[in-house]
N, CA and C atoms of all chains as a GROMACS GRO file, in nm:
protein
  555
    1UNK      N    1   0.364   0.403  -2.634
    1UNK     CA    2   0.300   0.405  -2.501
    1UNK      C    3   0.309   0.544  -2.441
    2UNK      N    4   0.149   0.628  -2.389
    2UNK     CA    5   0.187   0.745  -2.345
    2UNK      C    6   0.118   0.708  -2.232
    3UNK      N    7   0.094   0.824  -2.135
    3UNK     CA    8   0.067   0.809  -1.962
    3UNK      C    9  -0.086   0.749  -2.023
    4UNK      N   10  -0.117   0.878  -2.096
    4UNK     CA   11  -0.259   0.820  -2.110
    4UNK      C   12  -0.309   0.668  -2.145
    5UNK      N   13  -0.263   0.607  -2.234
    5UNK     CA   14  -0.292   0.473  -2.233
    5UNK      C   15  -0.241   0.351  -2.116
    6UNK      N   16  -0.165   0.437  -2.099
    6UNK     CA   17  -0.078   0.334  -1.943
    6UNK      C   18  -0.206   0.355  -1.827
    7UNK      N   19  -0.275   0.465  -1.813
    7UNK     CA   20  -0.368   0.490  -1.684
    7UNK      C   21  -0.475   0.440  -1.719
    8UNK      N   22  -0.532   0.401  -1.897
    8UNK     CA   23  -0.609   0.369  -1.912
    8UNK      C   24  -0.606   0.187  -1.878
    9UNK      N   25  -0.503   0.118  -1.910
    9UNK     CA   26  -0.463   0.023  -1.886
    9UNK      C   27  -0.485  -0.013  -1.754
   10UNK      N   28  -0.463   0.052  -1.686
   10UNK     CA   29  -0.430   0.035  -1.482
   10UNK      C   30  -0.562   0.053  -1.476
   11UNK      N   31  -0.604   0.140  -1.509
   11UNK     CA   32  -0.753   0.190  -1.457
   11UNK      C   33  -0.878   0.058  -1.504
   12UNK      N   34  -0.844  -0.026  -1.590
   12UNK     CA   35  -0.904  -0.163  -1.651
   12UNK      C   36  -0.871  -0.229  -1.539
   13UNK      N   37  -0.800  -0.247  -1.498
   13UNK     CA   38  -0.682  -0.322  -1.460
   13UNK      C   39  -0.778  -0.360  -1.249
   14UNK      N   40  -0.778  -0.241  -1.246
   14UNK     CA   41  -0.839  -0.196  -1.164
   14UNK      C   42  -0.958  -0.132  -1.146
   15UNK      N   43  -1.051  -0.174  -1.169
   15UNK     CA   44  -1.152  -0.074  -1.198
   15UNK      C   45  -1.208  -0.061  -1.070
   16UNK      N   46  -1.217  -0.103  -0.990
   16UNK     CA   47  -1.273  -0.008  -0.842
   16UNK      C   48  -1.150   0.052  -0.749
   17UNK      N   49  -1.062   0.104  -0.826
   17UNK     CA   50  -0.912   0.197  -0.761
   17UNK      C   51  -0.906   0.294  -0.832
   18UNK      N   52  -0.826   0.397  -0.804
   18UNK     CA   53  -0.789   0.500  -0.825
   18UNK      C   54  -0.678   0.503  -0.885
   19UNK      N   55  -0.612   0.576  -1.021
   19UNK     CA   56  -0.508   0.522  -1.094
   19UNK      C   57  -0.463   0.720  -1.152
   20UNK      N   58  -0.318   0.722  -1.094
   20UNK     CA   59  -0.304   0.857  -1.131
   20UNK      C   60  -0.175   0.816  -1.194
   21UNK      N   61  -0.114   0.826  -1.354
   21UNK     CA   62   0.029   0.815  -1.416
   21UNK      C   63   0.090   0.966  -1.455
   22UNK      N   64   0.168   1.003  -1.424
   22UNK     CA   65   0.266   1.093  -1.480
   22UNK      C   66   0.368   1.028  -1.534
   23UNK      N   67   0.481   1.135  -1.602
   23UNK     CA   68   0.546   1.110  -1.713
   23UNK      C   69   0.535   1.094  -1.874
   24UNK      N   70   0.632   1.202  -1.926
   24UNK     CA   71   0.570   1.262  -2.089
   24UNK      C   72   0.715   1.232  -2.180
   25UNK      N   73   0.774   1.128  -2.082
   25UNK     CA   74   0.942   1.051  -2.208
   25UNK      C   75   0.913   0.922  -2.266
   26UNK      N   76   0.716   0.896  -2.275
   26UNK     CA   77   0.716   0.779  -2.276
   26UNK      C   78   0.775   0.653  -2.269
   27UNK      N   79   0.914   0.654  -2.154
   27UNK     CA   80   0.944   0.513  -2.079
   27UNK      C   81   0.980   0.536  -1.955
   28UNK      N   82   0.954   0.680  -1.906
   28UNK     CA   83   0.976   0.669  -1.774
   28UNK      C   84   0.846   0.722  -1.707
   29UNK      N   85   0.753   0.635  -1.594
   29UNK     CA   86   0.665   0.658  -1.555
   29UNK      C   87   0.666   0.637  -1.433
   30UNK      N   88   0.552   0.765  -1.356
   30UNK     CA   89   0.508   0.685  -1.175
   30UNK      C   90   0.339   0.692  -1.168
   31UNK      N   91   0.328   0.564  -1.140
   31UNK     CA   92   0.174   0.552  -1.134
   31UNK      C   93   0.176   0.511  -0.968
   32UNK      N   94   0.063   0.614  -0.959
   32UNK     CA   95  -0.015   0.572  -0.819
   32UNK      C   96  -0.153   0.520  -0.797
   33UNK      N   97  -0.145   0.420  -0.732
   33UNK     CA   98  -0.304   0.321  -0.728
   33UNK      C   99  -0.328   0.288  -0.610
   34UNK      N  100  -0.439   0.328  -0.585
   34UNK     CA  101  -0.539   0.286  -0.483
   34UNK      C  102  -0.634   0.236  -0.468
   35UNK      N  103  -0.616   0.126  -0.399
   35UNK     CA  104  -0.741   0.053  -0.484
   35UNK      C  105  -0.773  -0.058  -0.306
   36UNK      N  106  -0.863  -0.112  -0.298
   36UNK     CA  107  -0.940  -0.211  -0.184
   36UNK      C  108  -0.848  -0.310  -0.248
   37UNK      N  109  -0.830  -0.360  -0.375
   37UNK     CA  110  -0.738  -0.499  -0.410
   37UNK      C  111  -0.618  -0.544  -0.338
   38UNK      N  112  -0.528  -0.427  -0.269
   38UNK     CA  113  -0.422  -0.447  -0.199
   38UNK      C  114  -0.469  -0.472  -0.073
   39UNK      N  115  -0.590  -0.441   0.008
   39UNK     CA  116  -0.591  -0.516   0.138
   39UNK      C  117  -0.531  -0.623   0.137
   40UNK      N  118  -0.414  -0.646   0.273
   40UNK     CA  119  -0.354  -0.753   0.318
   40UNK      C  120  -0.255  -0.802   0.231
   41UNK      N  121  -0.196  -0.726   0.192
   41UNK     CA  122  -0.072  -0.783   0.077
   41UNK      C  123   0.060  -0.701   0.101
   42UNK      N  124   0.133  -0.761   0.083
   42UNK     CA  125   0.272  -0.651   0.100
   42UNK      C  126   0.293  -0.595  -0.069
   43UNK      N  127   0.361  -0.470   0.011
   43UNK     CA  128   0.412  -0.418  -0.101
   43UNK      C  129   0.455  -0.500  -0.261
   44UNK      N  130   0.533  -0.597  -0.206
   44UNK     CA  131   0.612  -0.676  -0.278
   44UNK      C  132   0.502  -0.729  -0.416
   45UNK      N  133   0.360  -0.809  -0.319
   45UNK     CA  134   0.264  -0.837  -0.366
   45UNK      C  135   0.143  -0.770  -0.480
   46UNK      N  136   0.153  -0.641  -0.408
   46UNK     CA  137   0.067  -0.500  -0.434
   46UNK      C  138   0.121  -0.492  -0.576
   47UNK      N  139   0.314  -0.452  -0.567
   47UNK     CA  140   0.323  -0.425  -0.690
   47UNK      C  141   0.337  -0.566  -0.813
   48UNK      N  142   0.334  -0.698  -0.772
   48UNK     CA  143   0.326  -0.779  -0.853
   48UNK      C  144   0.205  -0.785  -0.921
   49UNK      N  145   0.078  -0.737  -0.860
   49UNK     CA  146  -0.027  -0.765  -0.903
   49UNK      C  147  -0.054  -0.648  -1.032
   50UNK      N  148  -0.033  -0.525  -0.984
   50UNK     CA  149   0.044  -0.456  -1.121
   50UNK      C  150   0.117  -0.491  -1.239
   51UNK      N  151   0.224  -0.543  -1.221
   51UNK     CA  152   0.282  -0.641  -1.312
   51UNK      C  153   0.248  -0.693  -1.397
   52UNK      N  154   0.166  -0.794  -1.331
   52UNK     CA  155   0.082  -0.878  -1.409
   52UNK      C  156  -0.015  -0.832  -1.497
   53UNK      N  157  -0.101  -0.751  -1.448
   53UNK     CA  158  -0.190  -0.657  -1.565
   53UNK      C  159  -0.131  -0.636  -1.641
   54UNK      N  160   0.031  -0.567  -1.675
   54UNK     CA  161   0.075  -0.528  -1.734
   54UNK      C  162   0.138  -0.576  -1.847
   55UNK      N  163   0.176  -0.716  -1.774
   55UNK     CA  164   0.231  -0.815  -1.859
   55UNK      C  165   0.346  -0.804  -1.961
   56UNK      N  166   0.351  -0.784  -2.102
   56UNK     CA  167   0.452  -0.823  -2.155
   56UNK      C  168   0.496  -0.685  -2.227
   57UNK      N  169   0.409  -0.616  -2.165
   57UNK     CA  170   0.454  -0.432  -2.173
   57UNK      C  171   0.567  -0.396  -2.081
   58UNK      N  172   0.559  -0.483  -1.985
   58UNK     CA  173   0.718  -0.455  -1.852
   58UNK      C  174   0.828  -0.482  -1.971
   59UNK      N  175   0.802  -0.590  -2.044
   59UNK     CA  176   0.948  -0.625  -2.069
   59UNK      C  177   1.036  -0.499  -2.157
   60UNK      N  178   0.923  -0.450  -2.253
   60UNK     CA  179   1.027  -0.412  -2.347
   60UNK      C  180   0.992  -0.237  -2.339
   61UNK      N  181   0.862  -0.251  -2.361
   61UNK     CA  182   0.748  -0.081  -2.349
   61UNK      C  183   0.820  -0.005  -2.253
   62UNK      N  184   0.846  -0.068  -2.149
   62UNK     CA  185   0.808   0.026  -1.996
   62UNK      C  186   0.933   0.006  -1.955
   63UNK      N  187   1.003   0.092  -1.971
   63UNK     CA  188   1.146   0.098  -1.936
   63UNK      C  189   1.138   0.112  -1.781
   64UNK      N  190   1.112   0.208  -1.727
   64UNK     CA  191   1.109   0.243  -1.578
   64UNK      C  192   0.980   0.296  -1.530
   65UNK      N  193   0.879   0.217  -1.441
   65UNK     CA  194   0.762   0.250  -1.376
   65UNK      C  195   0.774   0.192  -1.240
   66UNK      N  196   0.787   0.361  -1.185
   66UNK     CA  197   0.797   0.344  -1.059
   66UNK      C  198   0.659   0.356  -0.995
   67UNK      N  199   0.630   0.244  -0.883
   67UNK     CA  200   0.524   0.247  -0.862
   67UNK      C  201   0.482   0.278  -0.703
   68UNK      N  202   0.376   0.336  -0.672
   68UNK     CA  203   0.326   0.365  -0.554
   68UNK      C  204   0.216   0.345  -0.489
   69UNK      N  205   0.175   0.211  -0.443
   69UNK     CA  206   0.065   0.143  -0.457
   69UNK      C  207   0.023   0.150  -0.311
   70UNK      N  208  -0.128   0.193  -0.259
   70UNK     CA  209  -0.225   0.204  -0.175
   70UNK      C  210  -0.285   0.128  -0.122
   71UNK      N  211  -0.385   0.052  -0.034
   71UNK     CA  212  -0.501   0.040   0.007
   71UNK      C  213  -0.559   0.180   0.040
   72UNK      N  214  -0.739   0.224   0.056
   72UNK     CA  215  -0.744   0.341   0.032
   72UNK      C  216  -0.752   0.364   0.203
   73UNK      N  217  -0.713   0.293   0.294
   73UNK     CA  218  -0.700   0.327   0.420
   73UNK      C  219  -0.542   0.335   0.431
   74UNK      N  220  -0.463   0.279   0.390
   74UNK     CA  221  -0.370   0.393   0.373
   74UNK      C  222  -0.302   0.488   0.267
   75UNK      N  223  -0.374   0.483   0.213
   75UNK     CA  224  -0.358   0.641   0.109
   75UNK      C  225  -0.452   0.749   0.189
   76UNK      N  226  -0.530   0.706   0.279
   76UNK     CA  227  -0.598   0.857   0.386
   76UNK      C  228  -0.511   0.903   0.450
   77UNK      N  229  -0.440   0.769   0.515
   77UNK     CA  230  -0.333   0.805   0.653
   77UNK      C  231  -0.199   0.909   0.569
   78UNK      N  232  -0.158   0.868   0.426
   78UNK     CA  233  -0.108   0.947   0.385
   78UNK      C  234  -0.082   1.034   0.374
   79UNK      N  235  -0.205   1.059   0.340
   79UNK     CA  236  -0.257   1.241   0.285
   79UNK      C  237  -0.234   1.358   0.377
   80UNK      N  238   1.462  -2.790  -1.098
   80UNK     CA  239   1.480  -2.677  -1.084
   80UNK      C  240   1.587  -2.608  -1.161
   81UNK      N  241   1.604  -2.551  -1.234
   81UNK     CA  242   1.681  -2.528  -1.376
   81UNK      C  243   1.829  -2.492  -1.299
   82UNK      N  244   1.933  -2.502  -1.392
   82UNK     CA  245   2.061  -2.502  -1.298
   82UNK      C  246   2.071  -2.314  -1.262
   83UNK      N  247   2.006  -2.211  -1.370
   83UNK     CA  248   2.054  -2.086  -1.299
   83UNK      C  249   1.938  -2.056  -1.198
   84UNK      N  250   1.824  -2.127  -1.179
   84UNK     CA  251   1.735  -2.137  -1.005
   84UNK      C  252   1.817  -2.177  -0.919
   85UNK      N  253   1.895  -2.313  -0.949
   85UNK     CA  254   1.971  -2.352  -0.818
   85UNK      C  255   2.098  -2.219  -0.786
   86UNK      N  256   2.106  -2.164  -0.891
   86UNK     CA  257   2.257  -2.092  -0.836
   86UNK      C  258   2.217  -2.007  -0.778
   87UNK      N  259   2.094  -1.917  -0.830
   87UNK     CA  260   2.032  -1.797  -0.749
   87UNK      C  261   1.955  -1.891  -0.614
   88UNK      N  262   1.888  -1.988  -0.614
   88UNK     CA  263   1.866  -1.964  -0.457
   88UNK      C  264   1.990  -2.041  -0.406
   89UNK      N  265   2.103  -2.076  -0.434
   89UNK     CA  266   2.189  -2.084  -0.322
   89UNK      C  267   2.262  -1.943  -0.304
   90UNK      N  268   2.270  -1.839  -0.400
   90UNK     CA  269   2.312  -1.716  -0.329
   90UNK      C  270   2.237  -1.654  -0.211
   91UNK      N  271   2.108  -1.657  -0.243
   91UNK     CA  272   1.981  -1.599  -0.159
   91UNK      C  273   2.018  -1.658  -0.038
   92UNK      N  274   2.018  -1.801  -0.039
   92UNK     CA  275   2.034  -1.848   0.095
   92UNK      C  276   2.166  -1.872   0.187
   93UNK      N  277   2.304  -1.818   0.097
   93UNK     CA  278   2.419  -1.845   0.159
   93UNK      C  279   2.453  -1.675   0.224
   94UNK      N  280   2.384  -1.570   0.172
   94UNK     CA  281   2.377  -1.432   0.214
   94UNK      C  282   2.265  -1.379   0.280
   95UNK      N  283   2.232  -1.324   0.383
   95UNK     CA  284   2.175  -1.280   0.429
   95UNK      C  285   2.040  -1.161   0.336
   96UNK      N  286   2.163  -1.039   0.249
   96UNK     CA  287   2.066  -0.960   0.244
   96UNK      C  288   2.151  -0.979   0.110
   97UNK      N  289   2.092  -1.006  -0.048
   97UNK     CA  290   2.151  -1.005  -0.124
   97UNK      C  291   2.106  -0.891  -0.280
   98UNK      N  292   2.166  -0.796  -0.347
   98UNK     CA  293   2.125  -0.687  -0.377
   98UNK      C  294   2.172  -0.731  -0.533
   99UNK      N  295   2.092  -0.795  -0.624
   99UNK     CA  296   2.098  -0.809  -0.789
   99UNK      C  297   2.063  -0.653  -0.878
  100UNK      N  298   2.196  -0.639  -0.923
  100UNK     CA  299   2.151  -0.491  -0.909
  100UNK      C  300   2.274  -0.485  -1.082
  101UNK      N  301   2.225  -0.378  -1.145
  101UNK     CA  302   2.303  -0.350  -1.263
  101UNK      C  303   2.387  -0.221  -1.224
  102UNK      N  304   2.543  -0.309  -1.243
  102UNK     CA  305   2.688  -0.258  -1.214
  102UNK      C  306   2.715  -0.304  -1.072
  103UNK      N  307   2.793  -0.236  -1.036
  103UNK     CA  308   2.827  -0.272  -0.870
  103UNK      C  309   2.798  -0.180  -0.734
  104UNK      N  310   2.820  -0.239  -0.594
  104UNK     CA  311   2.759  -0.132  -0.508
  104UNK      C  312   2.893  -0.042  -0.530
  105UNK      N  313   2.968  -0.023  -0.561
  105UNK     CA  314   3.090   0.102  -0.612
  105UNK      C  315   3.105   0.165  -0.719
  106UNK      N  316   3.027   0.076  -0.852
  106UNK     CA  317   2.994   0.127  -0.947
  106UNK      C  318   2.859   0.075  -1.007
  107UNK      N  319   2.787   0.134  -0.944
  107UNK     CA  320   2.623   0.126  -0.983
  107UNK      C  321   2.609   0.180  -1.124
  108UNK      N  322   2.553   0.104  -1.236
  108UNK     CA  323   2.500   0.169  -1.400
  108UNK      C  324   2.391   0.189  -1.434
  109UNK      N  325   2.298   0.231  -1.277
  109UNK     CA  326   2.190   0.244  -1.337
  109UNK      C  327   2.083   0.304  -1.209
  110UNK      N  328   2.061   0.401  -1.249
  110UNK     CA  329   1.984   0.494  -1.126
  110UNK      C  330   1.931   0.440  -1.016
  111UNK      N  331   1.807   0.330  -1.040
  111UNK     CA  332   1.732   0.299  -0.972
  111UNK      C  333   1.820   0.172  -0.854
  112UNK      N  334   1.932   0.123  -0.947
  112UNK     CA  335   2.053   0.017  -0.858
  112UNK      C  336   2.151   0.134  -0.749
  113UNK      N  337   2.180   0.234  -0.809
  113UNK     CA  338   2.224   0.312  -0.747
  113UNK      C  339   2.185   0.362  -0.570
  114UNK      N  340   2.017   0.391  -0.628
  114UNK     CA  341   1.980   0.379  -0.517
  114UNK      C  342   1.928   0.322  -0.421
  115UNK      N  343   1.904   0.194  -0.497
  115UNK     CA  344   1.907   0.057  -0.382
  115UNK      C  345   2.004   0.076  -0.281
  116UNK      N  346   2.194   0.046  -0.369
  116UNK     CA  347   2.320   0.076  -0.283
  116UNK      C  348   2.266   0.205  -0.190
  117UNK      N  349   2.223   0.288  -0.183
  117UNK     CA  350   2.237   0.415  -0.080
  117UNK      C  351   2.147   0.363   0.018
  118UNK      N  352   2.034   0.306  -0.027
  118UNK     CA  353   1.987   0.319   0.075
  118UNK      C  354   2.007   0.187   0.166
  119UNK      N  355   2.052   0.068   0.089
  119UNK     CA  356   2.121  -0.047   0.222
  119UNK      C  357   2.249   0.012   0.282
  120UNK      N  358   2.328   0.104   0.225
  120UNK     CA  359   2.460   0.175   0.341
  120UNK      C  360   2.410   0.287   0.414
  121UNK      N  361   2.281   0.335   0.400
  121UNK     CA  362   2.230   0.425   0.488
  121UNK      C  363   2.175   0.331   0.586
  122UNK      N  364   2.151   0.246   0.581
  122UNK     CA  365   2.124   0.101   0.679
  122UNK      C  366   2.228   0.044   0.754
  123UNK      N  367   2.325   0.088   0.710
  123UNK     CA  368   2.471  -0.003   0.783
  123UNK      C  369   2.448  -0.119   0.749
  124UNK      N  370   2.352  -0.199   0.634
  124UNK     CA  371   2.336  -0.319   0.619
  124UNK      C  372   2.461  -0.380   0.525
  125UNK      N  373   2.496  -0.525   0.578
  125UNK     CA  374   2.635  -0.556   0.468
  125UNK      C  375   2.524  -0.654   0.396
  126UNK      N  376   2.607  -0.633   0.262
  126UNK     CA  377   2.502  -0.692   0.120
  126UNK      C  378   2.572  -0.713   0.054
  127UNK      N  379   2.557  -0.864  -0.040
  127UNK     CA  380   2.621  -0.914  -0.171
  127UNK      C  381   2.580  -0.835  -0.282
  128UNK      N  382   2.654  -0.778  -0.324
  128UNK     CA  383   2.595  -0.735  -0.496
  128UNK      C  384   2.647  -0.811  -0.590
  129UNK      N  385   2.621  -0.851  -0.682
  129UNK     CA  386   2.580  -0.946  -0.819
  129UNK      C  387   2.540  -0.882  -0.915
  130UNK      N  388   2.604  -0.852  -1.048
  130UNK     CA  389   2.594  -0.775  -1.114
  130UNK      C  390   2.543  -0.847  -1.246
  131UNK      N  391   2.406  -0.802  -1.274
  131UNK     CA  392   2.370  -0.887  -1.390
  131UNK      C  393   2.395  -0.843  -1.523
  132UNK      N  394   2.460  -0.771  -1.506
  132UNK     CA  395   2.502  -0.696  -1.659
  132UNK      C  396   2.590  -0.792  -1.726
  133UNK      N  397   2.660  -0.866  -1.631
  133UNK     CA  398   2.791  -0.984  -1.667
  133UNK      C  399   2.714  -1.094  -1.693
  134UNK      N  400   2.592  -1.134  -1.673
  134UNK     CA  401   2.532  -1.262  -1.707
  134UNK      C  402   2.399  -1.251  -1.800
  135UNK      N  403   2.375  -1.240  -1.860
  135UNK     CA  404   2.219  -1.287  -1.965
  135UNK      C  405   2.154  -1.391  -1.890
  136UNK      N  406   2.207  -1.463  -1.878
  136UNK     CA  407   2.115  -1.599  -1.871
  136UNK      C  408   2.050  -1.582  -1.699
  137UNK      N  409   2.174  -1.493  -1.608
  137UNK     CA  410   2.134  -1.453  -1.480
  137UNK      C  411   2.023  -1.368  -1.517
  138UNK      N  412   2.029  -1.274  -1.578
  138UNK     CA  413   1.921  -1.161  -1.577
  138UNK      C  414   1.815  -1.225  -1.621
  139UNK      N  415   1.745  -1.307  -1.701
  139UNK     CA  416   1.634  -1.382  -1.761
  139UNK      C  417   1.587  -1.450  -1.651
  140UNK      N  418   1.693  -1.535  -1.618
  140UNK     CA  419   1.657  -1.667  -1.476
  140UNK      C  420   1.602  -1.561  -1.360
  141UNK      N  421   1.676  -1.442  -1.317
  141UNK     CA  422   1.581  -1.382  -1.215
  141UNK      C  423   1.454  -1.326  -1.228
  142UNK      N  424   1.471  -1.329  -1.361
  142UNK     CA  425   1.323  -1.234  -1.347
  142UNK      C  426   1.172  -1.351  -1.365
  143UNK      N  427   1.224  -1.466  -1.397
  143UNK     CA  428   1.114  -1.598  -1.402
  143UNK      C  429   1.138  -1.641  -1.257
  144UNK      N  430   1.230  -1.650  -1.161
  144UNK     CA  431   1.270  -1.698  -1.063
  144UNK      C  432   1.188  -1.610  -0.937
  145UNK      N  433   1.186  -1.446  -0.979
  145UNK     CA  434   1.129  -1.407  -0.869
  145UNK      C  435   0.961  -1.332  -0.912
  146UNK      N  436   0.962  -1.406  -1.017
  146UNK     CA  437   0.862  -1.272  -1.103
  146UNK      C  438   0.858  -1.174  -1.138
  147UNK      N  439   0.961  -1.073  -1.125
  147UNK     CA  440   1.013  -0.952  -1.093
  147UNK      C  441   1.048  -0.901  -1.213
  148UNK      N  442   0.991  -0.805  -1.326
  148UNK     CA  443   1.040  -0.777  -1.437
  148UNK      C  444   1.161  -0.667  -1.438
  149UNK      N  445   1.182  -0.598  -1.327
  149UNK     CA  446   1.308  -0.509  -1.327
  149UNK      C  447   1.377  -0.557  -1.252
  150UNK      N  448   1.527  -0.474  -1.244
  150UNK     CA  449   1.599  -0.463  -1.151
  150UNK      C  450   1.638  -0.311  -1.105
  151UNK      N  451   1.677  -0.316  -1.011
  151UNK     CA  452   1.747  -0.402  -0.898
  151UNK      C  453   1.680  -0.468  -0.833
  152UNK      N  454   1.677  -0.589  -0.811
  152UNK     CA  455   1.550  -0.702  -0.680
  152UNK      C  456   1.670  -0.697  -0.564
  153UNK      N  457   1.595  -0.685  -0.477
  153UNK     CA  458   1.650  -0.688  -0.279
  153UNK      C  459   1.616  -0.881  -0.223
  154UNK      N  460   1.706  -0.901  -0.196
  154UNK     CA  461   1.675  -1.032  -0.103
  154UNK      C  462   1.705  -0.993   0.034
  155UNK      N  463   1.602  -1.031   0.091
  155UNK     CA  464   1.673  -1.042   0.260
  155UNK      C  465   1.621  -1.209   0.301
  156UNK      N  466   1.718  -1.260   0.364
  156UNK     CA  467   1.628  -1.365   0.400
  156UNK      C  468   1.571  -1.459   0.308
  157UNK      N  469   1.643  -1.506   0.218
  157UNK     CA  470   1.590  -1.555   0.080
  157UNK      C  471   1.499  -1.519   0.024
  158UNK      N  472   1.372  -1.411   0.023
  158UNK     CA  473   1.312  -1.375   0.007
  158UNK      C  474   1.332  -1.226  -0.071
  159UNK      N  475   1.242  -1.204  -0.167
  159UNK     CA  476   1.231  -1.086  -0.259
  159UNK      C  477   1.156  -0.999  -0.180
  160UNK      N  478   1.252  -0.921  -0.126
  160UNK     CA  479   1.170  -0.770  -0.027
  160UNK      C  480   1.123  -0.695  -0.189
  161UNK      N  481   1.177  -0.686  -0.287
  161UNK     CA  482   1.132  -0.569  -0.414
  161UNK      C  483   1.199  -0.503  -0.464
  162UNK      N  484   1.202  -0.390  -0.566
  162UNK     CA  485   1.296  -0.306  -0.628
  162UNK      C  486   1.361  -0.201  -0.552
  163UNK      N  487   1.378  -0.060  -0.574
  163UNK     CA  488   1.417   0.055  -0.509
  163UNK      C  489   1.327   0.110  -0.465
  164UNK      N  490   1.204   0.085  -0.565
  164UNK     CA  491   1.121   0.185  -0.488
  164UNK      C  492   1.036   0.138  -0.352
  165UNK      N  493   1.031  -0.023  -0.342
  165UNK     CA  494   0.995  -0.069  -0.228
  165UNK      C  495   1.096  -0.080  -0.116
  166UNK      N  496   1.243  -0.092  -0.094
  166UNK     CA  497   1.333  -0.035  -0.068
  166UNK      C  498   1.328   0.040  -0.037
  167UNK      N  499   1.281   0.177  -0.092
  167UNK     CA  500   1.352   0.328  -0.009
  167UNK      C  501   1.174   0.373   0.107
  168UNK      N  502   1.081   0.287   0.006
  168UNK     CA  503   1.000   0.306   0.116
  168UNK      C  504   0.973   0.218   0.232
  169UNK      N  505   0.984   0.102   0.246
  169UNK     CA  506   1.074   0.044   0.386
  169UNK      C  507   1.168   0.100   0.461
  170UNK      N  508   1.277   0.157   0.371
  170UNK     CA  509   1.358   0.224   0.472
  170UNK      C  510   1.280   0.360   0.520
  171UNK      N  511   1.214   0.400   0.500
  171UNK     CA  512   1.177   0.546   0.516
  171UNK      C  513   1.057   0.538   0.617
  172UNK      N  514   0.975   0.392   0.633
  172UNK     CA  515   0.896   0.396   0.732
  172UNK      C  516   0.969   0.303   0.880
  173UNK      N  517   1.133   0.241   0.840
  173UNK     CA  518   1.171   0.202   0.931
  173UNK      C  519   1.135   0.043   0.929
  174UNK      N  520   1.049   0.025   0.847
  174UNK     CA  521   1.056  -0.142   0.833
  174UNK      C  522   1.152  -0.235   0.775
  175UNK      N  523   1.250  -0.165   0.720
  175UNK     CA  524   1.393  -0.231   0.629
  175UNK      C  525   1.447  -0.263   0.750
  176UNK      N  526   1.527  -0.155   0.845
  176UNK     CA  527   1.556  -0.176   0.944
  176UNK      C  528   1.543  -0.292   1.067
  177UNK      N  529   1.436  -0.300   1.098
  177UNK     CA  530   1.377  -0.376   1.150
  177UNK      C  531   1.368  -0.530   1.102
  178UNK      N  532   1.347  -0.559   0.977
  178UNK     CA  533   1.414  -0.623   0.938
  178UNK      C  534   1.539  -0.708   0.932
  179UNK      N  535   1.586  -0.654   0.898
  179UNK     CA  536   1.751  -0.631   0.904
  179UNK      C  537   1.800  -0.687   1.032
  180UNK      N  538   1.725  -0.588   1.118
  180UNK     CA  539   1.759  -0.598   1.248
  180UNK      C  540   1.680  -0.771   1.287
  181UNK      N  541   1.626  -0.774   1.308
  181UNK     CA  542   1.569  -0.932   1.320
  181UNK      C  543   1.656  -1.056   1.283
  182UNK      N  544   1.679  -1.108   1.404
  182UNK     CA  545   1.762  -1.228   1.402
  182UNK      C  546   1.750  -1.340   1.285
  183UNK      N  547   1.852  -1.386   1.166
  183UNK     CA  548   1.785  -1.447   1.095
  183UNK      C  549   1.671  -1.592   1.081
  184UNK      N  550   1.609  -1.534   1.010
  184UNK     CA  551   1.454  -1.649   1.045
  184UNK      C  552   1.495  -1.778   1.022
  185UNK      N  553   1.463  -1.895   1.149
  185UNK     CA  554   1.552  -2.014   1.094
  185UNK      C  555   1.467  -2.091   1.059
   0.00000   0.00000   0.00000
């Protein structure tokens, strides 16, 4: 597993969001996503729904992905 | 409800803010647990830690129990607030706090 297939993954995953992964130890990663899918969800939610795309790559693949997940009204307020 | 569901939600619900975290809040073994602990004592928040390194069958049962494929998971309120990194960003916009601070929900 490298960033690149991990963003390609998210970026499926999500296809009307924005999906940026760093990290080159292939098991430690931070992906940031922005995407309209998180309207009205908590964090908690936001990143479960991640998860789940991800599925059975959390368990063993993906040692540590830290995640930083958006709606794109607040990833503006961010910026 | 399988017997290690019943044990985890009677911890959830006999503690307020409860912190499943690998090693302890004095000896944390693992970065991201580490900084869970900093940032609930940068809270003045008091928290159970539960160390799943001592249980298998705990570490499996939480992660079907809350959906949650890592640890450290945060309970406040019987409820899964999230890992560290949802953690340090709650605390950092002041919503942990607040939280916290909120009389418990009856």
């Amino acid at each position: 597993m490298d960033r690149i297939e991990l963003g390609r993954l998210l970026t499926a995953a999500f296809p009307d969001g924005e999906v940026e992964v760093t990290g080159d130890d292939g098991v430690h990663f931070e992906a940031r996503i922005v995407t309209p899918a998180f309207a009205g969800k908590s964090l908690v939610e936001q990143h479960k729904l991640v998860y789940a795309a991800l599925g059975d790559l959390m368990k063993e693949t993906i040692h540590a992905l830290s995640l930083k997940t958006y709606t794109p009204e607040a990833w503006a307020r961010k910026r | 409800m399988s017997d290690i569901h019943e044990a985890i939600r009677q911890t959830i619900e006999q503690n307020r803010v409860v912190l499943f975290m690998k090693g302890t809040k004095n000896f944390p073994q693992c970065g991201f647990s580490a900084r869970a602990v900093e940032v609930l004592k940068r809270c003045g928040a008091e928290f159970k830690d539960v160390n799943i390194l001592l249980d298998q069958e705990l570490r499996q049962g939480l992660k079907d129990f809350s959906s949650w494929p890592t640890f450290p998971q945060v309970f406040v309120d019987g409820k899964l607030v999230g890992g560290s990194d949802i953690l340090l960003e709650l605390f950092e916009a002041g919503d942990l706090q607040k939280m916290l601070e909120a009389p418990k929900a009856s």
